[in-house]
Backbone and ligand atoms as CSV (ligand in chain L), in Angstrom:
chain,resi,resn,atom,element,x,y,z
A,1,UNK,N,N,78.218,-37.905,92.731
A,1,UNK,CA,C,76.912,-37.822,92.071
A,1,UNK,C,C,77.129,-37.385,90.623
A,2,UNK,N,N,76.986,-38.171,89.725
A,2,UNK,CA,C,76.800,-37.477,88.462
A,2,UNK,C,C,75.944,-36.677,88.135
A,3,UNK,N,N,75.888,-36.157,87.090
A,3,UNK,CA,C,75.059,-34.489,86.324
A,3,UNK,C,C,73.702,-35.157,86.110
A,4,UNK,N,N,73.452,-36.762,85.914
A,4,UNK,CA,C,72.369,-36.858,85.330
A,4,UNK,C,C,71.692,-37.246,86.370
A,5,UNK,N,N,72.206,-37.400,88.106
A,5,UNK,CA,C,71.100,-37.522,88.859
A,5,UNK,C,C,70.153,-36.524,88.879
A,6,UNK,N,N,69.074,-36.640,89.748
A,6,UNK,CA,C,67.850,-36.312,89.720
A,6,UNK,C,C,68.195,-35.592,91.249
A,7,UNK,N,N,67.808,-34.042,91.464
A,7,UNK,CA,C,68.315,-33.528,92.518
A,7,UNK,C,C,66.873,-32.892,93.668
A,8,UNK,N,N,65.594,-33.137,92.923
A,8,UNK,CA,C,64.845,-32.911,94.256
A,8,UNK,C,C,63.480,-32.738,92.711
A,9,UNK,N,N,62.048,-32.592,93.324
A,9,UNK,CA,C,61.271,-32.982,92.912
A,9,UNK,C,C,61.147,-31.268,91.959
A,10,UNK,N,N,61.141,-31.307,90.913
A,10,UNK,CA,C,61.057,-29.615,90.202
A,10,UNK,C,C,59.792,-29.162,90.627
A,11,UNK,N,N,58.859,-29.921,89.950
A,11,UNK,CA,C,57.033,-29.321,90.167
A,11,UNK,C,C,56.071,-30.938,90.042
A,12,UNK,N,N,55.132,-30.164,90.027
A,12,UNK,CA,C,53.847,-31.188,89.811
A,12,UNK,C,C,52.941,-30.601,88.976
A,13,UNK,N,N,52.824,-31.515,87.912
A,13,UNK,CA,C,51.820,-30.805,87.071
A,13,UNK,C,C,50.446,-31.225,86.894
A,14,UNK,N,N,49.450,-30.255,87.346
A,14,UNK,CA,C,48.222,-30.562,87.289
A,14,UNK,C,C,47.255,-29.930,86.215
A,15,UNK,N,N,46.373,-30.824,85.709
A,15,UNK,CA,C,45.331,-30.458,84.476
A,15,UNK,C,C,44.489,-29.346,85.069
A,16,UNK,N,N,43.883,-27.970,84.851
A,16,UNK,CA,C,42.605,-27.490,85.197
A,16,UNK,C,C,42.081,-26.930,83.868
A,17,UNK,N,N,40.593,-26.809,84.216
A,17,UNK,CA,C,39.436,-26.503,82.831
A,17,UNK,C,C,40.172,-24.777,82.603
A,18,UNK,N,N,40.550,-23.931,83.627
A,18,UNK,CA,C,40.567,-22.495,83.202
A,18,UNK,C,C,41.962,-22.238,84.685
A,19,UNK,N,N,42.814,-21.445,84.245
A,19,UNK,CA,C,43.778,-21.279,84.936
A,19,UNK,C,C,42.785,-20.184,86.029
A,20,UNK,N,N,42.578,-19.040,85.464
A,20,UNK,CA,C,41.925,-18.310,86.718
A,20,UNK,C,C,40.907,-18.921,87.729
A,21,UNK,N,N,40.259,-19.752,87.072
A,21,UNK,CA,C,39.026,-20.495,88.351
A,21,UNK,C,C,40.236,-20.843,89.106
A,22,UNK,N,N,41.165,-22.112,88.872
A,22,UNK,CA,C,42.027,-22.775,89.432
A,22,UNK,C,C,42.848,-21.962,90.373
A,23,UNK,N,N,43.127,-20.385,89.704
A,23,UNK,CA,C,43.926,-19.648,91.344
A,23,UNK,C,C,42.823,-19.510,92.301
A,24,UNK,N,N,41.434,-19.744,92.268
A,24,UNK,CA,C,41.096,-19.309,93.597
A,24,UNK,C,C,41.649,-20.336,94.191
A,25,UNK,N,N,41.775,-21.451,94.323
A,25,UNK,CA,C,41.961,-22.756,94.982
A,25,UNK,C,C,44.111,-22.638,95.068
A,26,UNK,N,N,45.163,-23.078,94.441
A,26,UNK,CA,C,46.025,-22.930,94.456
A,26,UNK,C,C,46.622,-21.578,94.826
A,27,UNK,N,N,45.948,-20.360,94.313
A,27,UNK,CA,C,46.726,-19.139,94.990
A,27,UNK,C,C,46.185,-18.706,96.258
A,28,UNK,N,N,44.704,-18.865,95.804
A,28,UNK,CA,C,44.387,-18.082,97.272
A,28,UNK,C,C,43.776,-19.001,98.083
A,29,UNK,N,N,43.533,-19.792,98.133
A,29,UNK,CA,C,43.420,-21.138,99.652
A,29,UNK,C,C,44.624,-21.522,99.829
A,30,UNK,N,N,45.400,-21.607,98.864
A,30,UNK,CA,C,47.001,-22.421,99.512
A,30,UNK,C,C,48.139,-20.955,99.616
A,31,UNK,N,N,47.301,-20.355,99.232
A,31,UNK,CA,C,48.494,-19.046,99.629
A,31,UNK,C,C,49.821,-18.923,98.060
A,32,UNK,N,N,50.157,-20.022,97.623
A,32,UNK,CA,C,51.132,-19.728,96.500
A,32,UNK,C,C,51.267,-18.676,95.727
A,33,UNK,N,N,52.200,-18.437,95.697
A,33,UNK,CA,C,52.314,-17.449,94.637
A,33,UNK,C,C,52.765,-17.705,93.091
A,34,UNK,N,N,51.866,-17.057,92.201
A,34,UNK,CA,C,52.056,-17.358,90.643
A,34,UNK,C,C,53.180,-16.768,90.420
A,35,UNK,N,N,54.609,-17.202,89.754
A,35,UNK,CA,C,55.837,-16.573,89.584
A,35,UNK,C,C,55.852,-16.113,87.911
A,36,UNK,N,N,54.934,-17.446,86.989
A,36,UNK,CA,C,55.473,-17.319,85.771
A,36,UNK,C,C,53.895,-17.868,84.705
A,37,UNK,N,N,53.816,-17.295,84.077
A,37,UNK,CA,C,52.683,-17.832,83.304
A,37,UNK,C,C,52.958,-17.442,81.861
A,38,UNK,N,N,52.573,-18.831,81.129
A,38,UNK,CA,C,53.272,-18.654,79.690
A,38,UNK,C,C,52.231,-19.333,78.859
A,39,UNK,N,N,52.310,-19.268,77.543
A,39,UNK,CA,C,51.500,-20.052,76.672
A,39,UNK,C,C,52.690,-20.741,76.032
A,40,UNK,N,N,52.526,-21.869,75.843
A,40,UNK,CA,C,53.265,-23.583,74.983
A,40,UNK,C,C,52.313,-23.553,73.974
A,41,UNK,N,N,52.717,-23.090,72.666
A,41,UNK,CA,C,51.915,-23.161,71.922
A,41,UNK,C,C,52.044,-24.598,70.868
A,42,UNK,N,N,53.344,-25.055,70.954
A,42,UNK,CA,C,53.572,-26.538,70.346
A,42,UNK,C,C,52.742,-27.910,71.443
A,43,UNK,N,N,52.962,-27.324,72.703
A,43,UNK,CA,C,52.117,-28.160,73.755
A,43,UNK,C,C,50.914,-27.668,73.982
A,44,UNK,N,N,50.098,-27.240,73.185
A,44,UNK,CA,C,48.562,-26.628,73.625
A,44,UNK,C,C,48.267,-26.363,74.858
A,45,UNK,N,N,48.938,-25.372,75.821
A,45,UNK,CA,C,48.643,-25.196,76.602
A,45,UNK,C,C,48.795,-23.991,77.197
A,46,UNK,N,N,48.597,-23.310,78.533
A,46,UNK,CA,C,48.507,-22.565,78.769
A,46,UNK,C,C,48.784,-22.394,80.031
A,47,UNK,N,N,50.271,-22.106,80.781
A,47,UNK,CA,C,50.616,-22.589,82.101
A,47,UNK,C,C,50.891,-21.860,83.079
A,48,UNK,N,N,50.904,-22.192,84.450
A,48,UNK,CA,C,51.189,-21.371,85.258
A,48,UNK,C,C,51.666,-22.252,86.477
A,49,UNK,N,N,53.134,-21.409,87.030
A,49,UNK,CA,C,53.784,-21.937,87.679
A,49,UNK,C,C,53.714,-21.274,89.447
A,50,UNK,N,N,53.438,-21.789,90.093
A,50,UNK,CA,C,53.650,-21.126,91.607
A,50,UNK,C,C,54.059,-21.508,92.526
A,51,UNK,N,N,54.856,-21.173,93.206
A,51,UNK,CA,C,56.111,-21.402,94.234
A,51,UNK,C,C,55.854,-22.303,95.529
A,52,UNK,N,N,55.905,-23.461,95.963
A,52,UNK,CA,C,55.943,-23.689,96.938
A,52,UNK,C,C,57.706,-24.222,97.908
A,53,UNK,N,N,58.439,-23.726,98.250
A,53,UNK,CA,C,59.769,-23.932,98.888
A,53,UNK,C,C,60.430,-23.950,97.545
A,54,UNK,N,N,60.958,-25.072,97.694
A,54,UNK,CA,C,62.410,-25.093,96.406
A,54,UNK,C,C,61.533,-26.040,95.354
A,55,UNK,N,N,59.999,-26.094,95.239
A,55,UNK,CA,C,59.129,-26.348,94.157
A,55,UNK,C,C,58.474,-25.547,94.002
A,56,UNK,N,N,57.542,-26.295,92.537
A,56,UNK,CA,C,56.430,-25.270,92.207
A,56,UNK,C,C,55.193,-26.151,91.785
A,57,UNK,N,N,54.023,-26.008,91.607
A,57,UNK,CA,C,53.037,-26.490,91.141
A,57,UNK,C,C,52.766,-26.351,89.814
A,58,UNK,N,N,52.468,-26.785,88.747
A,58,UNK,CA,C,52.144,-26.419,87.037
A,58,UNK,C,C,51.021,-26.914,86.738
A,59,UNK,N,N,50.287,-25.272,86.734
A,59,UNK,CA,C,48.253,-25.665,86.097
A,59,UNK,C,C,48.490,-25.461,84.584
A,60,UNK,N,N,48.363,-26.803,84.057
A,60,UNK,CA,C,47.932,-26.704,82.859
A,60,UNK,C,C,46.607,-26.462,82.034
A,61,UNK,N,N,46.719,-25.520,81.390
A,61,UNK,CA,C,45.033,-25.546,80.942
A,61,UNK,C,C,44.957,-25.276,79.461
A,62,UNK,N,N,44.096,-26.648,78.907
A,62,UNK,CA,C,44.399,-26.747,77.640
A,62,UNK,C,C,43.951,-25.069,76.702
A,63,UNK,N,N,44.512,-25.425,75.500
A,63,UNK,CA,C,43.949,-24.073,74.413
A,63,UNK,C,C,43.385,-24.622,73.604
A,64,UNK,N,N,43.137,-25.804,73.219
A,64,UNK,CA,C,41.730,-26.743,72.197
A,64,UNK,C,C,41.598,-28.047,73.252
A,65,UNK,N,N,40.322,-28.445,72.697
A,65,UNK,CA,C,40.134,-29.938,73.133
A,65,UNK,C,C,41.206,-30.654,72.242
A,66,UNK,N,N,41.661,-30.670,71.365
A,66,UNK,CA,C,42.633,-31.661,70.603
A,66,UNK,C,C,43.938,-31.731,70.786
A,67,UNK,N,N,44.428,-30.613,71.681
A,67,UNK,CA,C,45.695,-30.644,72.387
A,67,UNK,C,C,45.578,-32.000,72.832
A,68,UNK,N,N,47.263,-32.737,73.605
A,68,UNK,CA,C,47.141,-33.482,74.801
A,68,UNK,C,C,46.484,-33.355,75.791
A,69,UNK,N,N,46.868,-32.317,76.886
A,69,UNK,CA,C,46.034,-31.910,77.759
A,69,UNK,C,C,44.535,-31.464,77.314
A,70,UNK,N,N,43.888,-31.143,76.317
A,70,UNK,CA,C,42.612,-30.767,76.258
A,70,UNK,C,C,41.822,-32.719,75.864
A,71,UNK,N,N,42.814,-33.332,75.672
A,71,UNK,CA,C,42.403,-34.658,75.440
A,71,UNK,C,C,42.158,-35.545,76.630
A,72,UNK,N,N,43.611,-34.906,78.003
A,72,UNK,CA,C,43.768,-35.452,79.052
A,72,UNK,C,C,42.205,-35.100,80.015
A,73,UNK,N,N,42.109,-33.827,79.533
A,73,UNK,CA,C,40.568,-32.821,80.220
A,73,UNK,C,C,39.604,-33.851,80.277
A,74,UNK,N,N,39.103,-34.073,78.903
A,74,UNK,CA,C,38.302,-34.339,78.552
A,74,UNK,C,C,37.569,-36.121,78.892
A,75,UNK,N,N,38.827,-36.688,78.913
A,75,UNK,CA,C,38.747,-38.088,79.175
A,75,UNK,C,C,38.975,-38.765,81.301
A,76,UNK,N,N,39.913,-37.676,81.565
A,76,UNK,CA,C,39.727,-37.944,82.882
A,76,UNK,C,C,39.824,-37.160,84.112
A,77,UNK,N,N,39.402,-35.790,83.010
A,77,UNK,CA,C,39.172,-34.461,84.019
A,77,UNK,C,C,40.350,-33.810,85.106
A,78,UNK,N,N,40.251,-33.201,85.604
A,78,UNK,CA,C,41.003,-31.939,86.317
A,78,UNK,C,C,41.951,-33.131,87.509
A,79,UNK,N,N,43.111,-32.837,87.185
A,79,UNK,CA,C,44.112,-33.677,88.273
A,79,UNK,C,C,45.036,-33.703,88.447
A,80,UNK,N,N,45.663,-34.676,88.561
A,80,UNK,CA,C,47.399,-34.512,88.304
A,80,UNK,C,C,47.837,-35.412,87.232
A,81,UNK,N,N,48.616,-34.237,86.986
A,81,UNK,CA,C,49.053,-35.383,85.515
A,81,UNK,C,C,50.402,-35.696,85.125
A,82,UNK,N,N,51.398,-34.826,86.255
A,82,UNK,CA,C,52.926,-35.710,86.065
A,82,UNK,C,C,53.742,-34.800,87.237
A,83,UNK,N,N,54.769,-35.801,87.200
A,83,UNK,CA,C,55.690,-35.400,88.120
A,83,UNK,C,C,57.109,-34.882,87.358
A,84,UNK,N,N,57.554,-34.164,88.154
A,84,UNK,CA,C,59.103,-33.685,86.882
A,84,UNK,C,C,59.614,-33.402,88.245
A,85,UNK,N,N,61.243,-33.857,87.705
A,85,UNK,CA,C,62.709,-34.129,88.543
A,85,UNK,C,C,63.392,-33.055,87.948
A,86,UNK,N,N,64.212,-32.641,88.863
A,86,UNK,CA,C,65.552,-31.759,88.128
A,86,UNK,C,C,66.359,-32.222,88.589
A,87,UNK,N,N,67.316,-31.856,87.400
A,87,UNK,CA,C,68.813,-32.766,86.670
A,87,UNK,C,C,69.351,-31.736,86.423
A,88,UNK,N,N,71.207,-31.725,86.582
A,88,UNK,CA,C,71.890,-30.493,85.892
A,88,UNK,C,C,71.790,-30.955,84.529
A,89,UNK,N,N,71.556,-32.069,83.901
A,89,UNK,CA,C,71.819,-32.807,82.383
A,89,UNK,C,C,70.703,-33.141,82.215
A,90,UNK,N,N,69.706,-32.980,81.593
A,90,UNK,CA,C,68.884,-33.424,81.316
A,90,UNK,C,C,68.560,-34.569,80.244
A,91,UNK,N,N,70.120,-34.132,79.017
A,91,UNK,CA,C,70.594,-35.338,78.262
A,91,UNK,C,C,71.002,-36.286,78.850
A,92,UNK,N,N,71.895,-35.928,79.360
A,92,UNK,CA,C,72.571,-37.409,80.112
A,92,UNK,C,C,71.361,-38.414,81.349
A,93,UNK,N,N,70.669,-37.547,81.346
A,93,UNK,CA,C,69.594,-38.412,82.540
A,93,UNK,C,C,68.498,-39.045,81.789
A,94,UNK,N,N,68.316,-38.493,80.496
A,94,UNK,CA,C,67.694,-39.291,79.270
A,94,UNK,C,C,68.189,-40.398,79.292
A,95,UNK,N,N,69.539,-40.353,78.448
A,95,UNK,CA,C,69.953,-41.570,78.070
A,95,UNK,C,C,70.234,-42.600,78.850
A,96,UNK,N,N,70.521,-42.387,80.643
A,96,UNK,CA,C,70.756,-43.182,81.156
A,96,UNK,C,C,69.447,-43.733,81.526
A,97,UNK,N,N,68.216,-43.255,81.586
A,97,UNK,CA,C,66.651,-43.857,81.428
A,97,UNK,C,C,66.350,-44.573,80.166
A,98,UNK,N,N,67.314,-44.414,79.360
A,98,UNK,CA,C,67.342,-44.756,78.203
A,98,UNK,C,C,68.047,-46.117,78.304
A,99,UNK,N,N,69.016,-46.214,78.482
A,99,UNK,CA,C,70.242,-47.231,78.989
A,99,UNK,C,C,69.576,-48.302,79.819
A,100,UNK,N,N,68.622,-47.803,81.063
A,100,UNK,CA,C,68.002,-48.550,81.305
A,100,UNK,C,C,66.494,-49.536,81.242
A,101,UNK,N,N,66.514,-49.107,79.889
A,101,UNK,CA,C,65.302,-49.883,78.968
A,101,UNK,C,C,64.095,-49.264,79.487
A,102,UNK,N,N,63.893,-48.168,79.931
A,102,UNK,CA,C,62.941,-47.775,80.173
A,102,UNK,C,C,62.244,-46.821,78.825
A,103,UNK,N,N,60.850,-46.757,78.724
A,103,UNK,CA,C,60.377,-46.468,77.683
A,103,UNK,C,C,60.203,-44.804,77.365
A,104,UNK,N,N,60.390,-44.380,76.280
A,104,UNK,CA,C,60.777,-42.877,76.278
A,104,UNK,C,C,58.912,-42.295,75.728
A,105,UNK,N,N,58.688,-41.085,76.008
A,105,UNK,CA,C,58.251,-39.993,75.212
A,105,UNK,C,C,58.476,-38.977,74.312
A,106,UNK,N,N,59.972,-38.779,74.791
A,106,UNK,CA,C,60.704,-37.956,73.875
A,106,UNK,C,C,62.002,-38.716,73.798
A,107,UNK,N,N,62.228,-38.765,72.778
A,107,UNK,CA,C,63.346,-39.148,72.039
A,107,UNK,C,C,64.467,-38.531,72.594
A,108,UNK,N,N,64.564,-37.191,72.380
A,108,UNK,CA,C,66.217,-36.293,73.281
A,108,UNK,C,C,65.105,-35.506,73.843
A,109,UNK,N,N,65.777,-34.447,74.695
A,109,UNK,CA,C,65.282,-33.083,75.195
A,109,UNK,C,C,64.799,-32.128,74.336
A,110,UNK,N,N,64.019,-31.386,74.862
A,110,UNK,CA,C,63.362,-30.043,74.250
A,110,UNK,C,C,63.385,-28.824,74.910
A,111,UNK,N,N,62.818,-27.628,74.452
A,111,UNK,CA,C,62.515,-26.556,75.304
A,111,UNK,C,C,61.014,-26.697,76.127
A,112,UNK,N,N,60.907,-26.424,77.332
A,112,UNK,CA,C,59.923,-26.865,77.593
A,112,UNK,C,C,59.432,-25.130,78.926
A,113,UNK,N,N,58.586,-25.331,79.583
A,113,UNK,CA,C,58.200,-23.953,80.513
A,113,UNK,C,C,59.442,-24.407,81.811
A,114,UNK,N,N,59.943,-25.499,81.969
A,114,UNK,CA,C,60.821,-25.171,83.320
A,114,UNK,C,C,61.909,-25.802,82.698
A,115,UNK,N,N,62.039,-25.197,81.787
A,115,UNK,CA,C,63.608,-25.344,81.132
A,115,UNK,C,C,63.859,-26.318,79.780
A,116,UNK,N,N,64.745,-27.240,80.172
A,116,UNK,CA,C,65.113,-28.426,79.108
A,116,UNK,C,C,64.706,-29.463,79.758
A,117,UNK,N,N,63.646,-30.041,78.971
A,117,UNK,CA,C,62.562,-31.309,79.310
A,117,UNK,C,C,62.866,-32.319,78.485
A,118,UNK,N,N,62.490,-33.491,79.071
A,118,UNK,CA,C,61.707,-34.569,78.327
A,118,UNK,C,C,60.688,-35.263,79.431
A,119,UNK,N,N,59.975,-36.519,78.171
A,119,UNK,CA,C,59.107,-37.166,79.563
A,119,UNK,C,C,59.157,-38.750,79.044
A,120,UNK,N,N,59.391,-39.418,79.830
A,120,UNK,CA,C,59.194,-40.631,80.198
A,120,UNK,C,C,57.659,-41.242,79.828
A,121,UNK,N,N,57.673,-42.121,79.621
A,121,UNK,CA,C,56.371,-43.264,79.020
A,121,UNK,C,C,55.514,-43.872,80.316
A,122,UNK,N,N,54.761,-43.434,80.853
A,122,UNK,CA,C,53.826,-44.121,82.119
A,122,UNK,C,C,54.255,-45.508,81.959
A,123,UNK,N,N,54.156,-45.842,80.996
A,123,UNK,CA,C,53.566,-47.732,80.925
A,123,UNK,C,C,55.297,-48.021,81.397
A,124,UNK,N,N,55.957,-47.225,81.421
A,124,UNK,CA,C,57.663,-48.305,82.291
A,124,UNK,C,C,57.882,-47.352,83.730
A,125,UNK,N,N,56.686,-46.771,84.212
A,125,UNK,CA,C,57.148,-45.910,85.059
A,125,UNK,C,C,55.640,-46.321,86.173
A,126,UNK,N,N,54.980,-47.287,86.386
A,126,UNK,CA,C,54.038,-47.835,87.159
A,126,UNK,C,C,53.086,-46.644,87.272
A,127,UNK,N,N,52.612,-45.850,86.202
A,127,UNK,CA,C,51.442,-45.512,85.896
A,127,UNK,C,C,51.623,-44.056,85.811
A,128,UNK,N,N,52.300,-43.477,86.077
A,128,UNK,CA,C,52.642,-42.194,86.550
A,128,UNK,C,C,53.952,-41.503,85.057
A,129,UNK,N,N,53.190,-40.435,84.737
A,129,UNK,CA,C,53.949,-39.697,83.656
A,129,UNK,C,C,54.985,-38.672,84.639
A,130,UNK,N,N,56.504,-39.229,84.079
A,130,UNK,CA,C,57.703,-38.409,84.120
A,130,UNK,C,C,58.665,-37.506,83.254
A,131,UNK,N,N,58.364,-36.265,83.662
A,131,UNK,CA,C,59.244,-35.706,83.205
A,131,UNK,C,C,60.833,-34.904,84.092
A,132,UNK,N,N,61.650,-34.807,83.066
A,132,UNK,CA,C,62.746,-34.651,83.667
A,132,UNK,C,C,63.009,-32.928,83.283
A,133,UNK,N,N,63.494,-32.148,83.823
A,133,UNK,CA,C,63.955,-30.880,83.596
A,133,UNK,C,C,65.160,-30.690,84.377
A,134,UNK,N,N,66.110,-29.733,83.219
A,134,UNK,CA,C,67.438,-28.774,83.485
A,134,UNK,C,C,67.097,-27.497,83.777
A,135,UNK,N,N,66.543,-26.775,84.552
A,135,UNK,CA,C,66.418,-25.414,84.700
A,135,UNK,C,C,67.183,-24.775,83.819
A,136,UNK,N,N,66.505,-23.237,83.316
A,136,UNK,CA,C,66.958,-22.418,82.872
A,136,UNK,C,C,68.048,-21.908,83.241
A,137,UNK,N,N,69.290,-21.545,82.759
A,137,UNK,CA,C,70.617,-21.276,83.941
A,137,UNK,C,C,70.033,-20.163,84.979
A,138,UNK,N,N,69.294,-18.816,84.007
A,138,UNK,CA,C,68.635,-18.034,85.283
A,138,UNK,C,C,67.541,-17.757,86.312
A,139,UNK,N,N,67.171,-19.409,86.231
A,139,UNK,CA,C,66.480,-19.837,86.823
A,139,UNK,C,C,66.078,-20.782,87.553
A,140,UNK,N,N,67.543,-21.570,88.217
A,140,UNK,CA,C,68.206,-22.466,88.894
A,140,UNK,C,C,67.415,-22.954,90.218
A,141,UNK,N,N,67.361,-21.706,90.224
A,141,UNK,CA,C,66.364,-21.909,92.106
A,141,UNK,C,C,65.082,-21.287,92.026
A,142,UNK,N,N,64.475,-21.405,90.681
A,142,UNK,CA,C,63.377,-20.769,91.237
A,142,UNK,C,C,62.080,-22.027,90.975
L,1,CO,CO,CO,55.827,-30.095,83.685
């Protein structure tokens, strides 16, 4: 297996209007627990991550309407809005998405809330936004 396979599903990231409304439903009907909550202030957002097995769920909730996500809000409301893979390489699993003519969002990797990200272009990925993440080294399994 090379570094740039894809080793199990990281999270799922879903849009909500306000992170606290959203834990009654994700923390306390599904039981999860919130591990990590951060503000992305280059990604207008405002996130929170909670544990389910060797995944997690990611409520995004915009910080303007003119963010992405406050754009995503606004136009097709509270949902899901991408899937992310983990990779020990997150470069190398670029370029080989790359290699295979598939259409990018990000150019190389970035810093992102579950490590070293990029994301993939819906329109070569049958509708569905991908992103790829390298976990934080101290944060491998969480
Ligand atoms: Co994500």
């Amino acid at each position: 297996m090379s570094s740039a396979a894809l080793t199990r599903i990281h999270h799922v990231g879903v849009v909500v209007r306000d992170l606290e409304q959203a834990y009654g439903f994700w923390r306390d009907v599904l039981g999860l627990p919130v591990h990590k909550v951060a503000t992305v202030a280059d990604q207008g957002v405002r996130a929170a991550l909670l544990t389910i097995g060797g995944s997690e769920i990611e409520l995004l909730e915009p910080l303007s309407p003119s963010s992405g996500i406050g754009k995503f809000l606004a136009k097709r409301g509270e949902g899901l809005h991408h899937i992310c893979y983990a990779t020990e390489d997150v470069a190398a699993a670029l370029e080989e998405a790359r290699a295979k003519g598939v259409r990018l969002i990000d150019e190389k990797p970035r810093p992102g809330l579950a490590g070293t990200i990029c994301f993939l272009h819906p329109a070569s990925t049958h509708g569905v936004l991908v992103e790829y993440a390298q976990p934080f080294p101290d944060e491998a399994h969480s």
